[in-house]
PDB file of N, CA, C and O in Angstrom:
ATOM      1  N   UNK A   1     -11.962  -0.978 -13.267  1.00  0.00           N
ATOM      2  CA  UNK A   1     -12.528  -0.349 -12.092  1.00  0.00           C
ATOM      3  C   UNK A   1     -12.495   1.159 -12.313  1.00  0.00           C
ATOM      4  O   UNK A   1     -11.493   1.649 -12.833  1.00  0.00           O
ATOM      5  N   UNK A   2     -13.526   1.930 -11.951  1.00  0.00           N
ATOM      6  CA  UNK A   2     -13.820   3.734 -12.380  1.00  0.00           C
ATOM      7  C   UNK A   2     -13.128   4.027 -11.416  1.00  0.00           C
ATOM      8  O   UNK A   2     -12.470   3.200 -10.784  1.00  0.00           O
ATOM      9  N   UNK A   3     -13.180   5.311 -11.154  1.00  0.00           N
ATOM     10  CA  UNK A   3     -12.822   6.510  -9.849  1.00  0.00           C
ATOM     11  C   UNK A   3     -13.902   6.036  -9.223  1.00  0.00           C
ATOM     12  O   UNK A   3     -13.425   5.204  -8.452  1.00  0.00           O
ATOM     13  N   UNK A   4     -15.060   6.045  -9.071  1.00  0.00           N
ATOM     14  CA  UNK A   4     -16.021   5.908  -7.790  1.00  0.00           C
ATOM     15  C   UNK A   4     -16.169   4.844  -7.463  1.00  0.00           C
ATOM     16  O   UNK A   4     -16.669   4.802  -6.339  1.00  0.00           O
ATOM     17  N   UNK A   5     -15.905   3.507  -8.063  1.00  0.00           N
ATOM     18  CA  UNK A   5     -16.156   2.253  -7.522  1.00  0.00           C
ATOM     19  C   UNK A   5     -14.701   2.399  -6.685  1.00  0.00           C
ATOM     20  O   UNK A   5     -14.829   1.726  -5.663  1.00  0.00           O
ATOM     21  N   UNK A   6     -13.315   3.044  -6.728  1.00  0.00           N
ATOM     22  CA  UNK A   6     -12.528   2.940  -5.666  1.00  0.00           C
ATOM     23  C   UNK A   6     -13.315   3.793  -4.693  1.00  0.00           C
ATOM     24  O   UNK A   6     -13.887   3.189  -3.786  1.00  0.00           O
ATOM     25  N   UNK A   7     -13.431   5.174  -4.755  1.00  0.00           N
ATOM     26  CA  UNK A   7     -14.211   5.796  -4.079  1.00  0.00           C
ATOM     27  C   UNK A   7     -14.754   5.152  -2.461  1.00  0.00           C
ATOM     28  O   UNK A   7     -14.474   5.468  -1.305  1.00  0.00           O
ATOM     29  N   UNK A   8     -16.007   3.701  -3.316  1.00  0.00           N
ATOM     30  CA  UNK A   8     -16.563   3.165  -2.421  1.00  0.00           C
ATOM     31  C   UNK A   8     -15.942   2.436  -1.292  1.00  0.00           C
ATOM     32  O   UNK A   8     -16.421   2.263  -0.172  1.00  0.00           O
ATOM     33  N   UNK A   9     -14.324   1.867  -1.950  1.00  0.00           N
ATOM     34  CA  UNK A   9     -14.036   0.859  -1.531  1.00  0.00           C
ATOM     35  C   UNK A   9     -13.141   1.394  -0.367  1.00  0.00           C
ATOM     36  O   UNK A   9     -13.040   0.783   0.697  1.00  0.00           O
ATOM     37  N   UNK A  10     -12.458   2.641  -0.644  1.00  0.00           N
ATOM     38  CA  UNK A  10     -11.362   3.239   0.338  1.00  0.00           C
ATOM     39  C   UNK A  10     -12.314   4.046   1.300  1.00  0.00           C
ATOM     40  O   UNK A  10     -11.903   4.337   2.423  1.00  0.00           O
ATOM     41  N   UNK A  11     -13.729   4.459   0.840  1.00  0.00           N
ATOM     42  CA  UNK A  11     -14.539   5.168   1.917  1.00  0.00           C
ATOM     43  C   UNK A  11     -13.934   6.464   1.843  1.00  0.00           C
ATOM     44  O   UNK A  11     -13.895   6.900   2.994  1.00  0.00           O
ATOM     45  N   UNK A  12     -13.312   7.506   0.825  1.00  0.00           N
ATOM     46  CA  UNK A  12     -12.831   8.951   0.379  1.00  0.00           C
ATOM     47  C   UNK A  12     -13.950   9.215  -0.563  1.00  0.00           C
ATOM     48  O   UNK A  12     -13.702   9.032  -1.755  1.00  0.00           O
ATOM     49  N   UNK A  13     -15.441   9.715  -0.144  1.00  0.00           N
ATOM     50  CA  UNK A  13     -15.665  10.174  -1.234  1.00  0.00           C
ATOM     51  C   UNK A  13     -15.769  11.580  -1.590  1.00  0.00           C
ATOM     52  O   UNK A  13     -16.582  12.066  -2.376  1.00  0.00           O
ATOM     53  N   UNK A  14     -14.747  12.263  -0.845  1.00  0.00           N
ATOM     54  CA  UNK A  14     -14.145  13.312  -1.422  1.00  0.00           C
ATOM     55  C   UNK A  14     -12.701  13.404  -1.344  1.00  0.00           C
ATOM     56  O   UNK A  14     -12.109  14.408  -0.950  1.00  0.00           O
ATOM     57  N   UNK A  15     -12.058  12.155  -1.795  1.00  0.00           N
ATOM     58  CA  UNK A  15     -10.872  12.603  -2.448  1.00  0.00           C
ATOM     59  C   UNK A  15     -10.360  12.250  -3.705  1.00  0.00           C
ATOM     60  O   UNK A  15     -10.651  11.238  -4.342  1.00  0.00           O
ATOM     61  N   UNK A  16      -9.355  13.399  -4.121  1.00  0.00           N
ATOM     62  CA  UNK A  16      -9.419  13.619  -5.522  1.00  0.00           C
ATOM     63  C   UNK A  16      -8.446  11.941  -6.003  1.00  0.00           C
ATOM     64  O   UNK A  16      -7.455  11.416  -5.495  1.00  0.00           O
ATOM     65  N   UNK A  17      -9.271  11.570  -7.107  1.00  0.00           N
ATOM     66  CA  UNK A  17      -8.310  10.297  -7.169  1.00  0.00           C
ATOM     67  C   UNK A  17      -7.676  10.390  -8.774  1.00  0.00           C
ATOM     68  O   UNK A  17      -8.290  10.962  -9.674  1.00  0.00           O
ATOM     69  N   UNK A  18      -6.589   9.850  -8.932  1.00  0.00           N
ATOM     70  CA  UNK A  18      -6.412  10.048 -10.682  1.00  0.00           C
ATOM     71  C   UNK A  18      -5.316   8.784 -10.767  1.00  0.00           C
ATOM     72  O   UNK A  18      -4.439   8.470  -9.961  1.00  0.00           O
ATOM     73  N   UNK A  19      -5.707   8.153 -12.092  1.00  0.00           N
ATOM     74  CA  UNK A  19      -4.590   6.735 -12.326  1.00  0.00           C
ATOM     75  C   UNK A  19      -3.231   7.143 -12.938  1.00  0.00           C
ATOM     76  O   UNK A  19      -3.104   7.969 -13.843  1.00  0.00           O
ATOM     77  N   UNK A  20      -2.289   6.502 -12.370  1.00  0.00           N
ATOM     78  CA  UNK A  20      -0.737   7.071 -12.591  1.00  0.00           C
ATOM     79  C   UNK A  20      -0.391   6.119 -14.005  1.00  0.00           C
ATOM     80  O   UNK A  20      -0.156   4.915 -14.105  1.00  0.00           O
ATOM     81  N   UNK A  21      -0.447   6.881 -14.729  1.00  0.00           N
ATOM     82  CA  UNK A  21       0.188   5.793 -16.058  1.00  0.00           C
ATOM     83  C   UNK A  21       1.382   5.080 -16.015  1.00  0.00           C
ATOM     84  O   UNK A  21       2.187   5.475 -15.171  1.00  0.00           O
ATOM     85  N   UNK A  22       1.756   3.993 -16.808  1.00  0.00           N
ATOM     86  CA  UNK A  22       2.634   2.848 -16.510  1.00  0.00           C
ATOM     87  C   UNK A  22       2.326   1.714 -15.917  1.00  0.00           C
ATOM     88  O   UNK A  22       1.303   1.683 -15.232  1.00  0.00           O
ATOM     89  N   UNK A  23       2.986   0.770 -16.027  1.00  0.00           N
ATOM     90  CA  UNK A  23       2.783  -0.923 -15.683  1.00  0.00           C
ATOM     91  C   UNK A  23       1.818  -1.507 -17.157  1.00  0.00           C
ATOM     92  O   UNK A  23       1.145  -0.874 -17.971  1.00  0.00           O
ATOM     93  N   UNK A  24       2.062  -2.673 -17.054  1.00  0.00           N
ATOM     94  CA  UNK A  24       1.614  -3.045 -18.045  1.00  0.00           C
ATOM     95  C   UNK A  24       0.131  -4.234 -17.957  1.00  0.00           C
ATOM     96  O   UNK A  24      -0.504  -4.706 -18.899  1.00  0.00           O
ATOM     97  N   UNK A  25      -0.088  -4.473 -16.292  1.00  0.00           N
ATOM     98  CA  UNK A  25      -1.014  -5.323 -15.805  1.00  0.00           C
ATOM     99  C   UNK A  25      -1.484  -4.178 -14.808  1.00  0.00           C
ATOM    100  O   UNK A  25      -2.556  -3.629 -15.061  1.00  0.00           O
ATOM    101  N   UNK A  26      -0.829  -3.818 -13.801  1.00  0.00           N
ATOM    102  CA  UNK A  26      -1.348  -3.303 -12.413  1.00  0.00           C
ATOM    103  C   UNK A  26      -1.836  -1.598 -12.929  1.00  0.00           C
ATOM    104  O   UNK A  26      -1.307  -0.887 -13.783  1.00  0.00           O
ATOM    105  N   UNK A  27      -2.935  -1.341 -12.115  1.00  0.00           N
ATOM    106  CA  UNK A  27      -3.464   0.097 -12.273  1.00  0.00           C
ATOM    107  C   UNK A  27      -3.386   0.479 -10.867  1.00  0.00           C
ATOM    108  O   UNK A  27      -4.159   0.046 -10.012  1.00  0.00           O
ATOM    109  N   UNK A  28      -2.195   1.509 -10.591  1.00  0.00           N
ATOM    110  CA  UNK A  28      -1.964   2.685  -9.786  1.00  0.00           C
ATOM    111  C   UNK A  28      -2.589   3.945  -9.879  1.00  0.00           C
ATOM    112  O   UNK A  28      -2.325   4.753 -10.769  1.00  0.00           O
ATOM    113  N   UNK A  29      -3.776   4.212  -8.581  1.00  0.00           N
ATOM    114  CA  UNK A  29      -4.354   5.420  -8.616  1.00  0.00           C
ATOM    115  C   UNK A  29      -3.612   6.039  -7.295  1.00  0.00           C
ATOM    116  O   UNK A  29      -3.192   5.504  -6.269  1.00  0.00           O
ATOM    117  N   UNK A  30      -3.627   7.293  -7.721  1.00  0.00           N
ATOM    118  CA  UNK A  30      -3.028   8.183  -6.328  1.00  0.00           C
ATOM    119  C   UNK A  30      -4.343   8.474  -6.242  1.00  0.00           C
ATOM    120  O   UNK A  30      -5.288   8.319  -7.014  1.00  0.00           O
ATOM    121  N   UNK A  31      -4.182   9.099  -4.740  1.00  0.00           N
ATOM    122  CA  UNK A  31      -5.345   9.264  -3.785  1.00  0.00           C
ATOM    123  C   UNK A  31      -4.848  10.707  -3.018  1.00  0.00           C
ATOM    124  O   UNK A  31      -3.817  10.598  -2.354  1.00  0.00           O
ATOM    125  N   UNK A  32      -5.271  11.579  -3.043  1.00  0.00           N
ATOM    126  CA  UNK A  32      -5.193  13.671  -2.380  1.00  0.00           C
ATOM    127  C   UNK A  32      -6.195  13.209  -1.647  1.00  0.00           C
ATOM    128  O   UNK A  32      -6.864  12.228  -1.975  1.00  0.00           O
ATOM    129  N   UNK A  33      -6.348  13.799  -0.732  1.00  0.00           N
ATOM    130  CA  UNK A  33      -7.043  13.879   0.552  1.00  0.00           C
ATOM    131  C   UNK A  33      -6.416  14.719   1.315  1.00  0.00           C
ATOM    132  O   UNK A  33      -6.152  15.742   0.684  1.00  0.00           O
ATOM    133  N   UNK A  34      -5.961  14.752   2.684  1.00  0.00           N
ATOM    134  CA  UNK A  34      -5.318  15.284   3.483  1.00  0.00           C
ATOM    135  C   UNK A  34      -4.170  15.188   3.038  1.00  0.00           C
ATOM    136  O   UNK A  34      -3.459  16.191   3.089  1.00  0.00           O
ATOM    137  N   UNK A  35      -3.611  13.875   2.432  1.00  0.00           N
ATOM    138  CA  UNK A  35      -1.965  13.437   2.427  1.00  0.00           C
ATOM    139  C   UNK A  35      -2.356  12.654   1.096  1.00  0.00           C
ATOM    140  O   UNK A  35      -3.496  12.414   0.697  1.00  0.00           O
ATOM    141  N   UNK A  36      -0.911  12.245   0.391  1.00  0.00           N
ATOM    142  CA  UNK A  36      -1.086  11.924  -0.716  1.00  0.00           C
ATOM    143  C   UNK A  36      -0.928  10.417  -0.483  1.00  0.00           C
ATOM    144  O   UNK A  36       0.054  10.146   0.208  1.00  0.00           O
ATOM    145  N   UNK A  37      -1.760   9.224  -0.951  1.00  0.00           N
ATOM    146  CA  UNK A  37      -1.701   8.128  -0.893  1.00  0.00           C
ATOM    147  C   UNK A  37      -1.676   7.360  -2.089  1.00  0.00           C
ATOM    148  O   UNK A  37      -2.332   7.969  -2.935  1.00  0.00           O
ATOM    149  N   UNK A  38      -0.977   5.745  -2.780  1.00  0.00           N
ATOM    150  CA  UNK A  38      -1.091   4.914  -3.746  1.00  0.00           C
ATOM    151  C   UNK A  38      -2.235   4.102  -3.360  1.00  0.00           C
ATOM    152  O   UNK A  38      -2.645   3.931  -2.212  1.00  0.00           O
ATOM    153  N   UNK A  39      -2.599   3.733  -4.185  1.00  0.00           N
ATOM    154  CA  UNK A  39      -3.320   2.530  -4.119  1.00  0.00           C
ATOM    155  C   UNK A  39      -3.185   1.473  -5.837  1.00  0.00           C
ATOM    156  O   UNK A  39      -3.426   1.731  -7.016  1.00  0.00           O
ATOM    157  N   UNK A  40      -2.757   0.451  -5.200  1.00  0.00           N
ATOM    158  CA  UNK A  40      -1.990  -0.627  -6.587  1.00  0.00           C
ATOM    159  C   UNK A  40      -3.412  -1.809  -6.910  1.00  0.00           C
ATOM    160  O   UNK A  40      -3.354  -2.605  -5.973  1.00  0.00           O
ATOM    161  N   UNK A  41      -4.294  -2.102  -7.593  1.00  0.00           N
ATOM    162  CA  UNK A  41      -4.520  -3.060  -8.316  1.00  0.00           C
ATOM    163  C   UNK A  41      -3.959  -3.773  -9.430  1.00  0.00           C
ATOM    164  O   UNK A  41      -3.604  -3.322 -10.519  1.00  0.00           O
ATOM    165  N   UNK A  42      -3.931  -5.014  -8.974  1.00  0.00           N
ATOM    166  CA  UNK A  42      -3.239  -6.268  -9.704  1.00  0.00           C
ATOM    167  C   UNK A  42      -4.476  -6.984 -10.571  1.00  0.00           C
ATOM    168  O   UNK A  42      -5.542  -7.380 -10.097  1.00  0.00           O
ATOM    169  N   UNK A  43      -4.061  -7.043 -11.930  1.00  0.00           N
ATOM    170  CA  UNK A  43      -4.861  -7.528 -13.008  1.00  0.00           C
ATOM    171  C   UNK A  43      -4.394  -8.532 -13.530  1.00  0.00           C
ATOM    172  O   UNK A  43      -3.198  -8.557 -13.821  1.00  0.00           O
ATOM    173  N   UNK A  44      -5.218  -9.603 -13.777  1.00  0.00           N
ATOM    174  CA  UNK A  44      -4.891 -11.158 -14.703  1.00  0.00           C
ATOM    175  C   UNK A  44      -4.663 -10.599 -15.922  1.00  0.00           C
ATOM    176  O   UNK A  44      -4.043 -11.338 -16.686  1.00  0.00           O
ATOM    177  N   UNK A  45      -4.905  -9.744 -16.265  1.00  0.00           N
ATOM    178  CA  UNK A  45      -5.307  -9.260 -18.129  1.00  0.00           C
ATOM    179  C   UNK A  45      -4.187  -8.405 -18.469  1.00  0.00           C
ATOM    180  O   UNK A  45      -3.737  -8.244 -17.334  1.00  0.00           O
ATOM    181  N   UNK A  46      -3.350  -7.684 -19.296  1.00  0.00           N
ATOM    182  CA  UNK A  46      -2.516  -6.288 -19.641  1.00  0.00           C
ATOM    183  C   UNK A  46      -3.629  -5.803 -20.532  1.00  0.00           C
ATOM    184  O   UNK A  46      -4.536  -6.253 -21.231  1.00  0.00           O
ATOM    185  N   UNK A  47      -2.996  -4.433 -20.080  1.00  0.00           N
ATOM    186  CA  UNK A  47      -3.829  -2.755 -20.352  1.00  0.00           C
ATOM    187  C   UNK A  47      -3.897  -3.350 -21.928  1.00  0.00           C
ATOM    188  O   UNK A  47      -4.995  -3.825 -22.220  1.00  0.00           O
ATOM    189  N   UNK A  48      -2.611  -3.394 -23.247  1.00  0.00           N
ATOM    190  CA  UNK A  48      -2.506  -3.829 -24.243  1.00  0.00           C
ATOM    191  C   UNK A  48      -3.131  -5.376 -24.597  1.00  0.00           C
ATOM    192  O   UNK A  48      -2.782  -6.503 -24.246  1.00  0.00           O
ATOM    193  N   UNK A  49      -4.135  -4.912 -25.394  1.00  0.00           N
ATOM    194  CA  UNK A  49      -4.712  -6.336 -26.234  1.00  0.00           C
ATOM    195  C   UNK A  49      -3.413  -7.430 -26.486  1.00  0.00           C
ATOM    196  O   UNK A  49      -3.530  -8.640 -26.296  1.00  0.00           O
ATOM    197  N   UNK A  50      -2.086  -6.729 -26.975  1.00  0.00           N
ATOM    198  CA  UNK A  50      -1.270  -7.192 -27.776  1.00  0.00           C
ATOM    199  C   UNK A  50      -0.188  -7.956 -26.838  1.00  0.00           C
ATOM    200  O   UNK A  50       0.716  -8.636 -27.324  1.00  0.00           O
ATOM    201  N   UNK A  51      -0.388  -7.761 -25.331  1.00  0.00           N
ATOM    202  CA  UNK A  51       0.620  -8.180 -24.695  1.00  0.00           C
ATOM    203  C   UNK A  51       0.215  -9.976 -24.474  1.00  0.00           C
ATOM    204  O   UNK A  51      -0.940 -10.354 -24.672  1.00  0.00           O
ATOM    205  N   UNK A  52       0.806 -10.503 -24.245  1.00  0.00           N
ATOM    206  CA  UNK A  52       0.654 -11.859 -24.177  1.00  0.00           C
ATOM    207  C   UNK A  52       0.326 -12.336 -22.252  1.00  0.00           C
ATOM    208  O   UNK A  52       0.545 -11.701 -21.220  1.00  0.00           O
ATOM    209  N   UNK A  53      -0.275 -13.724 -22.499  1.00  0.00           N
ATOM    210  CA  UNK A  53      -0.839 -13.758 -21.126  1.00  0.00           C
ATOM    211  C   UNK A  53       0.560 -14.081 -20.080  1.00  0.00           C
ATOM    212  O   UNK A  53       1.511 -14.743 -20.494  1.00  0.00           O
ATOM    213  N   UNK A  54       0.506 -13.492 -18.652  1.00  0.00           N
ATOM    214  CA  UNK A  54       1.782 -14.088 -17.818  1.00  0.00           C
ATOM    215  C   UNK A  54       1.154 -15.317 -17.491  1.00  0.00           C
ATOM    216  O   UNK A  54      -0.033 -15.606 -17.646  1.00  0.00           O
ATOM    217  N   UNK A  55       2.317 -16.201 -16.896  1.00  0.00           N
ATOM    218  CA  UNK A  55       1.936 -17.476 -16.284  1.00  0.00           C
ATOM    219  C   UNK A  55       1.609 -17.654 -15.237  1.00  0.00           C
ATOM    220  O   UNK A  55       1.338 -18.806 -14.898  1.00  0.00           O
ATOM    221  N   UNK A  56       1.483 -16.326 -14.094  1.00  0.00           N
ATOM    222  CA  UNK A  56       1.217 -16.127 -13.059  1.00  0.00           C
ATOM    223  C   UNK A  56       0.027 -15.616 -12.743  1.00  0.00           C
ATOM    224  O   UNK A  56      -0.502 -15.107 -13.732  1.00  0.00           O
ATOM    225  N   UNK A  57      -0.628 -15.539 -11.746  1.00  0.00           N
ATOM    226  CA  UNK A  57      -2.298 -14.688 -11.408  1.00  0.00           C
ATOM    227  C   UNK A  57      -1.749 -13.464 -10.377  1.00  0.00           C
ATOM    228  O   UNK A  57      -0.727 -13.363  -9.697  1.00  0.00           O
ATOM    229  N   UNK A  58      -3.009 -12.515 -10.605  1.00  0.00           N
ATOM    230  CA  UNK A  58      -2.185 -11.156  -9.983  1.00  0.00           C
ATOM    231  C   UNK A  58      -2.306 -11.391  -8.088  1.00  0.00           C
ATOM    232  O   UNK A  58      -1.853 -10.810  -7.103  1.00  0.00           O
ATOM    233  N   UNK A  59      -3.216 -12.622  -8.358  1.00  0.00           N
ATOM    234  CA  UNK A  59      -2.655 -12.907  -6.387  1.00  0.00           C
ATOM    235  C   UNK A  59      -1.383 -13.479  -5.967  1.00  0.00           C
ATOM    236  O   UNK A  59      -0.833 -13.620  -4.875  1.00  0.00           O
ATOM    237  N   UNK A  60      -1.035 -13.811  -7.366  1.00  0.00           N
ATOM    238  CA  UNK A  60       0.762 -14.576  -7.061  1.00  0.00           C
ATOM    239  C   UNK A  60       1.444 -13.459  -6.882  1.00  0.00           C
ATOM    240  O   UNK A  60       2.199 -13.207  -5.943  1.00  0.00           O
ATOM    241  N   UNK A  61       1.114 -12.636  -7.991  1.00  0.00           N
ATOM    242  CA  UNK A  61       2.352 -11.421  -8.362  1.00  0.00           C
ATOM    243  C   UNK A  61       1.975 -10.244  -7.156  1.00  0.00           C
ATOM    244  O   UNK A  61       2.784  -9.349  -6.910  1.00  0.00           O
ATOM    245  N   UNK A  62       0.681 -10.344  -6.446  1.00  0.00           N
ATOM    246  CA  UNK A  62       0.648  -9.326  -5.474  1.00  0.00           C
ATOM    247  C   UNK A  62       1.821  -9.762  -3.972  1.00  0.00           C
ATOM    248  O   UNK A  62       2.497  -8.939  -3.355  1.00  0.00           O
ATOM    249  N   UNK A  63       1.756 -11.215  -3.711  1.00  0.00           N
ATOM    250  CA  UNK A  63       2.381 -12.063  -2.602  1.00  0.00           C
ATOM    251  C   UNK A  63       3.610 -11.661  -3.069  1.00  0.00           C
ATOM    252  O   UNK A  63       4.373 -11.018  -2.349  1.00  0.00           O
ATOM    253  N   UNK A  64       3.980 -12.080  -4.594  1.00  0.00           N
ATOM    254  CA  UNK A  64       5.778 -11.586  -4.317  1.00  0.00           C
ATOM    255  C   UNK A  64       5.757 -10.075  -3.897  1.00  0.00           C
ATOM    256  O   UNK A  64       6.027  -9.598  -2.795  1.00  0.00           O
ATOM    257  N   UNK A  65       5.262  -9.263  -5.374  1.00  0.00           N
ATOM    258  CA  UNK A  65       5.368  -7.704  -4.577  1.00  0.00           C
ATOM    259  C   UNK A  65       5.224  -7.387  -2.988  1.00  0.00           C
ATOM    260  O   UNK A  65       5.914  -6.527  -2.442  1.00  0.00           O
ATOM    261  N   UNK A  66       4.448  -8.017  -2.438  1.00  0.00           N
ATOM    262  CA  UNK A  66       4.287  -7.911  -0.696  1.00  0.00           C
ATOM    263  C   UNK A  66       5.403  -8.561   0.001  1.00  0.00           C
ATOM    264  O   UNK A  66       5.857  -8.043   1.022  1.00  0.00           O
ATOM    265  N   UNK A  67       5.874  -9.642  -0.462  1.00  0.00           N
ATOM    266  CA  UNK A  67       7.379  -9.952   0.278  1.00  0.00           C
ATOM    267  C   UNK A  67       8.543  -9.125  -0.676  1.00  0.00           C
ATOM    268  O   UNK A  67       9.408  -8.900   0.171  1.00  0.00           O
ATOM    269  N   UNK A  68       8.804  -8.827  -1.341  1.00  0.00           N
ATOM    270  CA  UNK A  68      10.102  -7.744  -1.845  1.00  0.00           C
ATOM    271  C   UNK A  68       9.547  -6.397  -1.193  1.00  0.00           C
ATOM    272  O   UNK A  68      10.394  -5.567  -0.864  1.00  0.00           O
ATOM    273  N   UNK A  69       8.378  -6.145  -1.006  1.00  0.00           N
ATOM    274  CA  UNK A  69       8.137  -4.833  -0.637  1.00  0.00           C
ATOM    275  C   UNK A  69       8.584  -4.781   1.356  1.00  0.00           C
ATOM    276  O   UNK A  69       8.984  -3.829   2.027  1.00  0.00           O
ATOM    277  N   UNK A  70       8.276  -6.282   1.783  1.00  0.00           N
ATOM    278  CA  UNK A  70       8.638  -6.180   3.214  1.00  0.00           C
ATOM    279  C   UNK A  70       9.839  -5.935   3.407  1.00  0.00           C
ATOM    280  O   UNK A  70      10.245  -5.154   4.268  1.00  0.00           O
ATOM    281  N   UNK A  71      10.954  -6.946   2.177  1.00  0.00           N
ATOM    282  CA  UNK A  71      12.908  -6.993   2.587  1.00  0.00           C
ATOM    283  C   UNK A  71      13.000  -5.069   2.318  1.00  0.00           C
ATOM    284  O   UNK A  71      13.729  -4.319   2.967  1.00  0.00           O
ATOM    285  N   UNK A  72      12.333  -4.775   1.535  1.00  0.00           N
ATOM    286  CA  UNK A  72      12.827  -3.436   0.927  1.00  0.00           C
ATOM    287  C   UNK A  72      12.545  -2.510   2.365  1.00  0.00           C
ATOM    288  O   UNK A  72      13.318  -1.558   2.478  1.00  0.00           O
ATOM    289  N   UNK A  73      11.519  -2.676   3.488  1.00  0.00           N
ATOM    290  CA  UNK A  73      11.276  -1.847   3.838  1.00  0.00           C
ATOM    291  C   UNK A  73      11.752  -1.881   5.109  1.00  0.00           C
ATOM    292  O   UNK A  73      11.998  -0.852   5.738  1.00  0.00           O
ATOM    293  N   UNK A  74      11.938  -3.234   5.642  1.00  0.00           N
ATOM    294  CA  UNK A  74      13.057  -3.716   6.394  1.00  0.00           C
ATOM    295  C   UNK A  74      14.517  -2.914   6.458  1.00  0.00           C
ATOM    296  O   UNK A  74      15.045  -2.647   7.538  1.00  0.00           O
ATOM    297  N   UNK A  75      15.142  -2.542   5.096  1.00  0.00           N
ATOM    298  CA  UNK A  75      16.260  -2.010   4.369  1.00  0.00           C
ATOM    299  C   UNK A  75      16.198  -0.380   4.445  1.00  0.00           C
ATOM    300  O   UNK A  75      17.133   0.308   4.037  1.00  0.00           O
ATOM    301  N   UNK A  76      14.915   0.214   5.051  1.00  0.00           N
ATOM    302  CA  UNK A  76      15.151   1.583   4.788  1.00  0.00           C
ATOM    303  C   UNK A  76      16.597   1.970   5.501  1.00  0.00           C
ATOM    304  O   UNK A  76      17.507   1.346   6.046  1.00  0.00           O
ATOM    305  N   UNK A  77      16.287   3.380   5.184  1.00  0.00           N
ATOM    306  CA  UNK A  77      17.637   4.439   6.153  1.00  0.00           C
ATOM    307  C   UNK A  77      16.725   5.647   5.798  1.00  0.00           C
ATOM    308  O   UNK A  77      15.604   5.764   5.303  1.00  0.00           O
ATOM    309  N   UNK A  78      17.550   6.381   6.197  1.00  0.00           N
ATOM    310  CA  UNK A  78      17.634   8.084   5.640  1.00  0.00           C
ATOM    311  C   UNK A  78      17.684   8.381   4.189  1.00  0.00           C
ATOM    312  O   UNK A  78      17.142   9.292   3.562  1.00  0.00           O
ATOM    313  N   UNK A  79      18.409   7.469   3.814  1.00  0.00           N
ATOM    314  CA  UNK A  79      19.096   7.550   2.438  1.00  0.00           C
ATOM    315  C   UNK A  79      18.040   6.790   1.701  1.00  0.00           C
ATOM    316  O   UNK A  79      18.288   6.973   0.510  1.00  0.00           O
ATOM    317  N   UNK A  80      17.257   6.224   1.790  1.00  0.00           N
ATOM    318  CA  UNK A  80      16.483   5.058   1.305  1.00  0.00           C
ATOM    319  C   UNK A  80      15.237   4.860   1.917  1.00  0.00           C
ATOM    320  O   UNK A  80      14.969   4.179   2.907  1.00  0.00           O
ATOM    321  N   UNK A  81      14.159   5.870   0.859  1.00  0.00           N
ATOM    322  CA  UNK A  81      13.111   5.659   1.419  1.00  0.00           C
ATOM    323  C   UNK A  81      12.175   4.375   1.193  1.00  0.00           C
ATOM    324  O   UNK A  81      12.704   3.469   0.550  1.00  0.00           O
ATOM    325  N   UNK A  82      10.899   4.176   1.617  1.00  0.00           N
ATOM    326  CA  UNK A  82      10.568   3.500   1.265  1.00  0.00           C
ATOM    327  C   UNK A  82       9.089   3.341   1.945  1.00  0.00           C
ATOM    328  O   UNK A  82       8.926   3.074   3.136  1.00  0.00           O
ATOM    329  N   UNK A  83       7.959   3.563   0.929  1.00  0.00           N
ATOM    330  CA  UNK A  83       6.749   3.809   1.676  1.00  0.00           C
ATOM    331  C   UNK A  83       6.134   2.455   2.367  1.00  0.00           C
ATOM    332  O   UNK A  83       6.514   1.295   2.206  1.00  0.00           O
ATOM    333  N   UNK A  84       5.056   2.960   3.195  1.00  0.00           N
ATOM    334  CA  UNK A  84       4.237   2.098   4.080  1.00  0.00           C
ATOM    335  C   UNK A  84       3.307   1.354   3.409  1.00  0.00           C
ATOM    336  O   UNK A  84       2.563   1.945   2.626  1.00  0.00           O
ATOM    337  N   UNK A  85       3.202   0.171   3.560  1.00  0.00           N
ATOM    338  CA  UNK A  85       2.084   0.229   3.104  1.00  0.00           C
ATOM    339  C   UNK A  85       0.702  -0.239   4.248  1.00  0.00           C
ATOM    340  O   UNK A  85       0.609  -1.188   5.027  1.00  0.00           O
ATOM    341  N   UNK A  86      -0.219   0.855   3.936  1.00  0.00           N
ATOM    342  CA  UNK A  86      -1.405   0.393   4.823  1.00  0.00           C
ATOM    343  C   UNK A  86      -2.258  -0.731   4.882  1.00  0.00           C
ATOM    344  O   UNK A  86      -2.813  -1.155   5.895  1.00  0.00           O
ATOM    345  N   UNK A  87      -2.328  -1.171   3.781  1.00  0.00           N
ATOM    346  CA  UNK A  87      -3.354  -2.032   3.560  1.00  0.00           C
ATOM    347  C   UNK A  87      -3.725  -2.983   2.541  1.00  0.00           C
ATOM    348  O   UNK A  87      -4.254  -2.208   1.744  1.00  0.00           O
ATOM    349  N   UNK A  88      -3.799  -3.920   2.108  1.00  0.00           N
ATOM    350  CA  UNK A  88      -4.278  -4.868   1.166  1.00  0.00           C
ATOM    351  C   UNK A  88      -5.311  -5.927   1.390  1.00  0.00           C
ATOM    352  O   UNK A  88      -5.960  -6.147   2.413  1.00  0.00           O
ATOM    353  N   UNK A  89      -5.337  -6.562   0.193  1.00  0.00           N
ATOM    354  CA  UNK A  89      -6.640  -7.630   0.053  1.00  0.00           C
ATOM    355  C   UNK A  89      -6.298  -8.435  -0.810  1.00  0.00           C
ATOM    356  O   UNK A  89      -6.195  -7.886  -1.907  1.00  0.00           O
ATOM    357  N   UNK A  90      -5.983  -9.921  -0.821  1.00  0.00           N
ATOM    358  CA  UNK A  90      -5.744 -10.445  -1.422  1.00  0.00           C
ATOM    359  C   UNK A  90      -6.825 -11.290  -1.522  1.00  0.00           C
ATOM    360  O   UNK A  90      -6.813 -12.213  -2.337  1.00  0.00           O
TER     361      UNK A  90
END
């Protein structure tokens, strides 16, 4: 997926978007606009030719990330942040 096909999809088409390197399936773009935002796509495939296939699909691995991401956020404090999340599509 480019910068402008997210573009279309978040409806920012003027904000600055750039992909955060790391993970080895999922592509994290931050999003500048007014405020700084993530946005996570989950991929069947890894970035590396060389990595081998998981046994899972990235709608499995998005459902766990979305329930560890709820206990985690459940768990905030002061001490322990822990961002929002706005929105998904599974």
């Amino acid at each position: 997926m480019n910068i402008e096909q997210i573009k279309q999809i978040i409806g920012y088409s003027d904000c600055k978007i750039e992909e955060v390197s790391g993970g080895l399936f999922n592509h994290v773009y931050k999003l500048n606009k007014s405020s700084v935002k993530y946005m996570k796509i989950f991929s069947d495939t890894a970035k590396s030719p060389n990595f081998p296939e998981l046994p899972t699909t990235s709608t499995e691995r998005c459902i766990v990330a979305l329930e560890a991401h709820k206990i985690a956020y459940s768990s905030r404090s002061a001490l322990i942040l822990v961002p929002e999340i706005l929105d998904y599509n599974l």
